[in-house]
VOPAGU-2260 file (C-alpha; in pm, 1 decimal, decimal comma):
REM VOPAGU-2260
SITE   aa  ch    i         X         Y         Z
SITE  UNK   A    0       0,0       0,0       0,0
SITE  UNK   A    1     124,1     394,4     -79,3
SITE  UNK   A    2     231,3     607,4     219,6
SITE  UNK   A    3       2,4     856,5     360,4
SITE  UNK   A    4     153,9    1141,9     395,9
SITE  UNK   A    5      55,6    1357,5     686,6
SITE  UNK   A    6     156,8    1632,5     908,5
SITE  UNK   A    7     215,8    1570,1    1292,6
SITE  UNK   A    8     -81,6    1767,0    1353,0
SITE  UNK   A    9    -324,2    1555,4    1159,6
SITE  UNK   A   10    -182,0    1227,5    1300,3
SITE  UNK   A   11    -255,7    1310,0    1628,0
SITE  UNK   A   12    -587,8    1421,5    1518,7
SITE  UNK   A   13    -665,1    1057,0    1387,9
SITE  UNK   A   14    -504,6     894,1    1691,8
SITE  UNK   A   15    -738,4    1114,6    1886,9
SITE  UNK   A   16   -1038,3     996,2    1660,8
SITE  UNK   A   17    -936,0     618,8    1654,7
SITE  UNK   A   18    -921,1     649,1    2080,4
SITE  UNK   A   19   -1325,2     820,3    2074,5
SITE  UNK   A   20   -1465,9     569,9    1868,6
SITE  UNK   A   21   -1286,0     252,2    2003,9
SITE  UNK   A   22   -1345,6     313,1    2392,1
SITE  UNK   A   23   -1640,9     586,7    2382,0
SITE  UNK   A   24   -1852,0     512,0    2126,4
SITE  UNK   A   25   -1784,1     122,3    2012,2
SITE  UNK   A   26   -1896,0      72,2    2431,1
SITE  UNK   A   27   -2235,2     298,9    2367,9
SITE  UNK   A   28   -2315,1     148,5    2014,3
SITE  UNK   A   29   -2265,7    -213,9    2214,2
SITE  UNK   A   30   -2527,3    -119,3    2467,9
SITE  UNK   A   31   -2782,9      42,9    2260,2
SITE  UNK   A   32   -2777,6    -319,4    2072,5
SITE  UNK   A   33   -2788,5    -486,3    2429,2
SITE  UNK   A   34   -3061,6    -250,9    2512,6
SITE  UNK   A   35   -3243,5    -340,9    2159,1
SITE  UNK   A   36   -3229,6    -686,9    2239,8
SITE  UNK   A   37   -3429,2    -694,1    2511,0
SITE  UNK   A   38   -3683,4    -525,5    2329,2
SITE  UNK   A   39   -3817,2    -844,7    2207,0
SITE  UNK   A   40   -3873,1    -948,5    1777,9
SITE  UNK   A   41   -3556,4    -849,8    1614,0
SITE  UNK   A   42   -3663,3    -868,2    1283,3
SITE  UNK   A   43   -3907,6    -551,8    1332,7
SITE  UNK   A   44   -3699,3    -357,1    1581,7
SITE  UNK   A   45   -3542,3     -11,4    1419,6
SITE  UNK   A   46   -3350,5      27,0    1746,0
SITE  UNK   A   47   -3160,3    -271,2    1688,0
SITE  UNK   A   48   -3141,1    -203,2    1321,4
SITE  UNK   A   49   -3056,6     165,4    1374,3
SITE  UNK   A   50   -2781,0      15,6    1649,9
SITE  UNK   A   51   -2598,5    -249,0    1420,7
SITE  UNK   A   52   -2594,0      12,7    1124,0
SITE  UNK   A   53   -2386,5     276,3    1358,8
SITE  UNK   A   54   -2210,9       8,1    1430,2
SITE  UNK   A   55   -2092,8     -90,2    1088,3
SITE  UNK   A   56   -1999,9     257,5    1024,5
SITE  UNK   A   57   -1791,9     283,6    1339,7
SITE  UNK   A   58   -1597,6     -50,6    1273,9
SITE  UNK   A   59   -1569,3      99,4     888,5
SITE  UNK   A   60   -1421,9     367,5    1017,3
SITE  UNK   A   61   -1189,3     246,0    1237,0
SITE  UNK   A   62   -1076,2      -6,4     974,6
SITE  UNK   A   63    -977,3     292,5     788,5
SITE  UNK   A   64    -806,2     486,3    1021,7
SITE  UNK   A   65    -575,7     137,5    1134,5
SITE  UNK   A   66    -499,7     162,5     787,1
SITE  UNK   A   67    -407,3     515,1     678,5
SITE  UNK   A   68    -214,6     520,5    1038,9
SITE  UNK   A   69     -34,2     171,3     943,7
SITE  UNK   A   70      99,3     342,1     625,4
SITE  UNK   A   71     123,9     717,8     737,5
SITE  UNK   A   72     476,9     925,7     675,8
SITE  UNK   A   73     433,0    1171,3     883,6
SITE  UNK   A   74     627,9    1516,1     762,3
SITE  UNK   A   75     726,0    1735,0    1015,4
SITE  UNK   A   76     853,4    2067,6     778,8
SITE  UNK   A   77    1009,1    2244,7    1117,6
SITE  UNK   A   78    1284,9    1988,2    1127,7
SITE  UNK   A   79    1378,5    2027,3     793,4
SITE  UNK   A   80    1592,8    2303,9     660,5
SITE  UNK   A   81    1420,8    2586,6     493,1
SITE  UNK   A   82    1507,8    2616,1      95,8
SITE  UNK   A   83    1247,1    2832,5      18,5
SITE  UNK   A   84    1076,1    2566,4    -169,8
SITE  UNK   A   85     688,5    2479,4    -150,4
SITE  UNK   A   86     698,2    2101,9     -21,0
SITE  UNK   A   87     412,2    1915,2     145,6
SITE  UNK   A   88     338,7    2075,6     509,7
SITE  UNK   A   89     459,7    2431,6     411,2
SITE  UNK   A   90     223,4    2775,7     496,3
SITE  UNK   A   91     204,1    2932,0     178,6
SITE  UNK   A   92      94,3    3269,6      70,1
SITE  UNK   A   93      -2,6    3367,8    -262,6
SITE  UNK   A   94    -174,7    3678,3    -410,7
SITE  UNK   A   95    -441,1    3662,6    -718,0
SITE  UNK   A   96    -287,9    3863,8    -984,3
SITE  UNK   A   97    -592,4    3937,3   -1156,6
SITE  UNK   A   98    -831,1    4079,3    -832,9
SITE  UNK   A   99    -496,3    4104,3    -571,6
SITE  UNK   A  100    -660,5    3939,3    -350,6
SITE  UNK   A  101    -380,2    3702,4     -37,2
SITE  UNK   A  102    -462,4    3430,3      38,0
SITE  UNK   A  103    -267,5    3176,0     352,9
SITE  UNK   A  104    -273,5    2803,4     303,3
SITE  UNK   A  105    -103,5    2532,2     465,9
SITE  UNK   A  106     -46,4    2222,0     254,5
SITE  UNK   A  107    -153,8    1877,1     409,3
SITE  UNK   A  108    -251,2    1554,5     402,2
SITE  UNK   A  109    -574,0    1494,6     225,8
SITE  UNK   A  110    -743,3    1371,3     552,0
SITE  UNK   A  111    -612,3    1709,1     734,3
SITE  UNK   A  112    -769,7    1937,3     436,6
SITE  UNK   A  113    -981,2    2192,5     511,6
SITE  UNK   A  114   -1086,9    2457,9     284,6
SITE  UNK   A  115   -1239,2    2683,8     580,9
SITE  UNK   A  116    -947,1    2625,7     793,1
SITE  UNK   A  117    -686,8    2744,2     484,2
SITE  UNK   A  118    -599,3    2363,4     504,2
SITE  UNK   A  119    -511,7    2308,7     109,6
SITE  UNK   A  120    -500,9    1873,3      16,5
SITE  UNK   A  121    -194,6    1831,7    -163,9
SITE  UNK   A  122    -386,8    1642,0    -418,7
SITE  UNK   A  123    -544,1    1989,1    -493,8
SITE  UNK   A  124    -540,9    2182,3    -845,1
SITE  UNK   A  125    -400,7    2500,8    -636,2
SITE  UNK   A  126    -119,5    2252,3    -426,0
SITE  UNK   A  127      -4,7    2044,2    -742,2
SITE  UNK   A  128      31,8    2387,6    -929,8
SITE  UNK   A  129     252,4    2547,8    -636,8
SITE  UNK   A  130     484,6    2258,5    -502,1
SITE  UNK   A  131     850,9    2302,0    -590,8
SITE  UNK   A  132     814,8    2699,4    -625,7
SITE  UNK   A  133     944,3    2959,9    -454,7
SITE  UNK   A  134     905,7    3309,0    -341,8
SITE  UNK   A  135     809,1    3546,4    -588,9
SITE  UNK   A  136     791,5    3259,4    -896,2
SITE  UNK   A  137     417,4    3358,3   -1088,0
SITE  UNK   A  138     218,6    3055,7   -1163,1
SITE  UNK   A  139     -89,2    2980,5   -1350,2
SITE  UNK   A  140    -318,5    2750,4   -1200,2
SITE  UNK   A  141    -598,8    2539,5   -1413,2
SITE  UNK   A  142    -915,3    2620,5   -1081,1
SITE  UNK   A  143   -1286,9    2505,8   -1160,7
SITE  UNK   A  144   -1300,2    2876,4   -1227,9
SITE  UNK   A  145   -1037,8    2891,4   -1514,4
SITE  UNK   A  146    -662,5    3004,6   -1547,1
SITE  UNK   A  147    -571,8    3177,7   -1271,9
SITE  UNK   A  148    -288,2    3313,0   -1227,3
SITE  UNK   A  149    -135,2    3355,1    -854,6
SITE  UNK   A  150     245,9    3494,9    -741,8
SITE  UNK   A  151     393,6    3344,3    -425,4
SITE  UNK   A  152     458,3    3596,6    -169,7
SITE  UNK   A  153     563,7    3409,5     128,9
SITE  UNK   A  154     647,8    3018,2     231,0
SITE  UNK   A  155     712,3    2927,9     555,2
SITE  UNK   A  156     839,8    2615,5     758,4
SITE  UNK   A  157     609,3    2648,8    1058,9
């Protein structure tokens, strides 16, 4: 299986997640069933049903976060020197050439992404487009919206 690459941040997020749902809520979802049970006629009981669906999606979900953890490389970009370069885990800022409007974006794992949080995948049109440049190099970026056309005005190894 490929690496997952991820940043410390969002590793310790999904050890956080994998901890909730296998000693809070895999303990709840096991008692609502017990609960259900008891109930009576299985076959017609949508507590029971509703119960051992959650609980599919729980196990699903902790079968994929085993996984991506099993196979994460976790980047840390503060103990790495700083080249200037746009590598996965950099804060990146880049201004629109066409409307100068800056923008801050942080390049992660695409797990960690977040549009909201300025939390760019680095599967992204905008990430692809901007790894490997520096400071001050112009790029054009294919966007949903069109060619766009950005310059890089700050990267940082924070």
């Amino acid at each position: 299986m490929n690496k997952v690459p991820m940043t410390v941040v969002g590793a310790d997020q999904l050890r956080k997640e994998l901890d909730y749902l296998k000693f809070e809520k895999r303990p709840k979802i096991a008692e609502a069933i017990g609960e259900a049970r008891e109930l009576g006629d299985l076959k017609e009981n949508a507590e029971y049903h509703a119960a051992r669906e959650e609980q599919g999606l729980c196990e699903a979900r902790v079968r994929d976060i085993e996984g991506k953890l099993s196979n994460v490389q976790i980047i840390d970009v503060t103990k790495m020197p700083n080249t200037g370069r746009i590598i996965f885990g950099t804060t990146v800022t880049i201004l629109n050439i066409d409307t100068e409007v800056e923008v801050t974006y942080r390049i992660v794992g695409d797990d960690e992404a977040n549009i909201k949080d300025n939390l760019l995948s680095v599967s992204s049109p905008i990430a692809r487009g901007l790894i490997g440049k520096s400071v001050d190099d112009e790029v054009t970026i294919k966007t949903p919206g069109g060619l766009t056309e950005y310059e890089i005005t700050a990267v940082q190894y924070i």
